[in-house]
C-alpha positions in Angstrom: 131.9 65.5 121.6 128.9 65.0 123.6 126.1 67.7 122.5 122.7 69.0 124.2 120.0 68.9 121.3 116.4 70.2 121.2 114.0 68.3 118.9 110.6 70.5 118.6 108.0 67.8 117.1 110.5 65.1 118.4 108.0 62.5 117.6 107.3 63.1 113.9 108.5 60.1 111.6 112.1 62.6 110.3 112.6 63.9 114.1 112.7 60.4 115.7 115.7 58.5 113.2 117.4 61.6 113.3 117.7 61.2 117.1 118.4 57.3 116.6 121.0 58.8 114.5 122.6 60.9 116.9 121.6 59.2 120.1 125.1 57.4 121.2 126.5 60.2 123.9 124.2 62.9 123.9 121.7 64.6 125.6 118.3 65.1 123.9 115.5 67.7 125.2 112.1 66.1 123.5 109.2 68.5 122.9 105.7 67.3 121.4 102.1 66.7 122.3 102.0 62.7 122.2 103.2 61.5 125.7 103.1 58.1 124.8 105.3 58.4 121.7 107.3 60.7 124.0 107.8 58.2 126.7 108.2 55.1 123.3 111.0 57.8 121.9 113.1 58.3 125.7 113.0 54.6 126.2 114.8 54.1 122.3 117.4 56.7 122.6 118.4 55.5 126.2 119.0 52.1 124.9 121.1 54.0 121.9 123.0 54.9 124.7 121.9 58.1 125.0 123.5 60.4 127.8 120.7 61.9 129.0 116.4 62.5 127.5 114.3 64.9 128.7 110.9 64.8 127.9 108.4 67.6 127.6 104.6 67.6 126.5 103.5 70.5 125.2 100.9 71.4 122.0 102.9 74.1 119.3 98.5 75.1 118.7 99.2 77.0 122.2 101.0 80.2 121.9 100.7 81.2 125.0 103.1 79.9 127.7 105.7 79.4 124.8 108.2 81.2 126.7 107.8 79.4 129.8 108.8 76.3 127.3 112.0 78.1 126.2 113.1 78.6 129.5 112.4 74.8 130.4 114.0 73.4 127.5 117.1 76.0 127.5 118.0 74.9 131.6 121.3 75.0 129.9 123.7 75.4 127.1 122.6 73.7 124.2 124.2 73.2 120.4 121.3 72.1 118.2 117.6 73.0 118.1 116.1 71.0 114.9 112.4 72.2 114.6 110.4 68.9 113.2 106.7 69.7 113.6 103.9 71.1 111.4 100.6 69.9 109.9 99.7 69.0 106.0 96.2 70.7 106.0 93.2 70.1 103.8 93.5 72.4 101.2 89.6 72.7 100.5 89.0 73.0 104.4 91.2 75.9 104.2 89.5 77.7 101.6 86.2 77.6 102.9 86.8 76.9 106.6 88.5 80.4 108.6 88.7 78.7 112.0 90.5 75.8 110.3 92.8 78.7 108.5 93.7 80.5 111.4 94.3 77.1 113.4 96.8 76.2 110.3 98.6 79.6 110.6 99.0 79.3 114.5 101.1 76.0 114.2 102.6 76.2 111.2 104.0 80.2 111.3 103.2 81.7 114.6 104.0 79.6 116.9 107.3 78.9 114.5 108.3 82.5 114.3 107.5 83.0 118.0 109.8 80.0 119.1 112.7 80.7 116.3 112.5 84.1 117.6 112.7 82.9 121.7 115.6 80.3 120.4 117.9 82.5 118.9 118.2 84.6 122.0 118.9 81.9 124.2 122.0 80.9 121.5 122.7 84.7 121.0 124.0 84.6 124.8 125.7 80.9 124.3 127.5 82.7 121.2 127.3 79.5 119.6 124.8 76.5 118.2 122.7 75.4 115.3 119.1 76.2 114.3 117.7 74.0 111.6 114.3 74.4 110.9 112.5 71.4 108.4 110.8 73.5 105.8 109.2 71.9 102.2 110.5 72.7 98.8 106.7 73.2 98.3 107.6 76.5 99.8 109.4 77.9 97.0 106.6 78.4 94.5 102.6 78.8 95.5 100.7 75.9 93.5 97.1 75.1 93.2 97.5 71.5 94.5 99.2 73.0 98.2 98.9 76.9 98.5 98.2 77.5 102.2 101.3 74.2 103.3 103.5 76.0 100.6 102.6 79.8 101.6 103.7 78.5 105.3 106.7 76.9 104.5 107.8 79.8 102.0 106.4 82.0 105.5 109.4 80.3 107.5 111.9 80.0 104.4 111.9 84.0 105.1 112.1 84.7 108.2 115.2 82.5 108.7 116.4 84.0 105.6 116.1 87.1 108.2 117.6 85.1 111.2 120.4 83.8 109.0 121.7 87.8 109.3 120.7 88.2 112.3 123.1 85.7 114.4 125.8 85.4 111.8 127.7 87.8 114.1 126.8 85.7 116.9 128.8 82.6 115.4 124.9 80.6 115.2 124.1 78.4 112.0 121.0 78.5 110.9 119.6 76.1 108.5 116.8 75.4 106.4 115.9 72.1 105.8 113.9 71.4 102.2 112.4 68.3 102.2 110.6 66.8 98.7 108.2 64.1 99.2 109.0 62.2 102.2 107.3 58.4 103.1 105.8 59.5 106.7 102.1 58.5 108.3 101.6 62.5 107.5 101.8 61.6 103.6 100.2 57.6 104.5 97.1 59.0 102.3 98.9 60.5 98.8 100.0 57.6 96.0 104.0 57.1 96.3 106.4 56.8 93.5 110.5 57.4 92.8 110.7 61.0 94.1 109.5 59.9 97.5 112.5 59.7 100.4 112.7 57.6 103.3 112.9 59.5 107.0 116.0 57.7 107.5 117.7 59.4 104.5 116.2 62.8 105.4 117.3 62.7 108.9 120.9 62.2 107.5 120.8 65.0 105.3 119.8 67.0 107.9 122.8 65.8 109.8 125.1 66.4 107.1 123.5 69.8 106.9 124.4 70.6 110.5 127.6 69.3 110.4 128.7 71.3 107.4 126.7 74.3 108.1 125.3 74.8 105.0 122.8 77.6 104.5 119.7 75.5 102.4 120.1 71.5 101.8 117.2 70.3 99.2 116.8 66.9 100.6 117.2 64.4 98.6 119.8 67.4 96.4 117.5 66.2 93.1 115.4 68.9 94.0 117.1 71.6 93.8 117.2 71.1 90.5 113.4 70.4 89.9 112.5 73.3 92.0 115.0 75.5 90.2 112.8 74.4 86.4 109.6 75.1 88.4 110.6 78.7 89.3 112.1 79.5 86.1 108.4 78.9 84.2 106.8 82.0 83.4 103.8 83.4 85.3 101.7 83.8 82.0 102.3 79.8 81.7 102.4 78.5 85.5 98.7 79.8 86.0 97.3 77.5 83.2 99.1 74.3 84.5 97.8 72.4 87.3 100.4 71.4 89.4 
């Protein structure tokens, strides 16, 4: 069955192979701020096979015109919006930098919220269609390493925690994605060992997740599991480590 699917952040390194993945017959609405990687990304998925790409430049920094993006992307029905992007900030800028701060917030929570919140009204009308949203398991407990990329993701974790509820009576999945570490040029920087994932392997779960509609997917499923030991330590203790 030939499907209509929005990919926010379609050029991110998990975004693009899950398009490869699902490129043979469907349509594709592309939204990011690279136009050359947008342009590299429509001429892939055409090859694919690929029924139809529509490309749309637009920065997730500007809150603004959102809305006008929405009804752009939304020019008709549509059965999957995956929301790929987000930014790894510096975790020392962030505590002594504001602007930076604020910056962080806008792309990684407000501009989120404000386009999950546009999104599900659009699908609330179609009755029908998935929202999955690539979150971090870094989100489910506030470390010293990654506070402010953890307190957003746990930010978003929430609020479609919230939207779950919301369109269940609607007939609209809504899933949250929770990636470990992931091999992308965003992590190119941080040392690399057995826990790290590929894209490739991400953007299947993802698909698997969507397929199945499953609430929350810990991608690869290990880490369900180490997140569950990390959440179980007691406060008293977790402050002393130095994860």
């Amino acid at each position: 069955m030939n499907q209509t699917i929005v990919v926010f952040g379609a050029t991110s390194a998990i975004a693009k192979e899950y398009c490869r993945l699902k490129a043979q017959q469907n349509h594709f609405v592309l939204i990011a701020r690279d136009q050359g990687a947008l342009d590299d990304l429509t001429k892939d998925l055409i090859a694919r096979q690929a029924q139809g790409v529509r490309a749309l430049k637009y920065d997730f920094e500007n809150v603004t015109d959102l809305g006008s993006l929405i009804n752009e992307a939304f020019s008709g029905p549509v059965d999957v919006a995956l929301f790929a992007y987000g930014t790894l900030p510096d975790e020392n800028k962030c505590r002594s930098d504001a602007t930076y701060l604020e910056r962080f917030h806008r792309v990684n929570i407000t501009s989120s919220t404000m386009l999950l919140t546009l999104v599900a009204e659009k699908m609330k009308k179609q009755k029908n269609g998935s929202i999955a949203f690539i979150t971090s398991v870094a989100g489910d407990r506030g470390k010293i390493s990654n506070y402010h990329y953890g307190s957003a993701k746990s930010a978003i974790s929430t609020f479609l925690q919230g939207l779950r509820q919301d369109l269940f009576k609607d007939g609209i999945h809504v899933a949250d994605i929770k990636p470990g570490f992931v091999d992308t040029p965003m992590t190119v920087n941080l040392k690399k060992g057995i826990l790290w994932a590929s894209p490739i392997s991400i953007a299947r779960g993802i698909d698997r997740a969507i397929q199945s509609r499953k609430n929350v997917s810990y991608l690869p499923f290990f880490w369900r599991y180490i997140m569950l030991i990390i959440r179980m330590i007691p406060e008293t203790i977790f402050k002393r480590m130095k994860l």
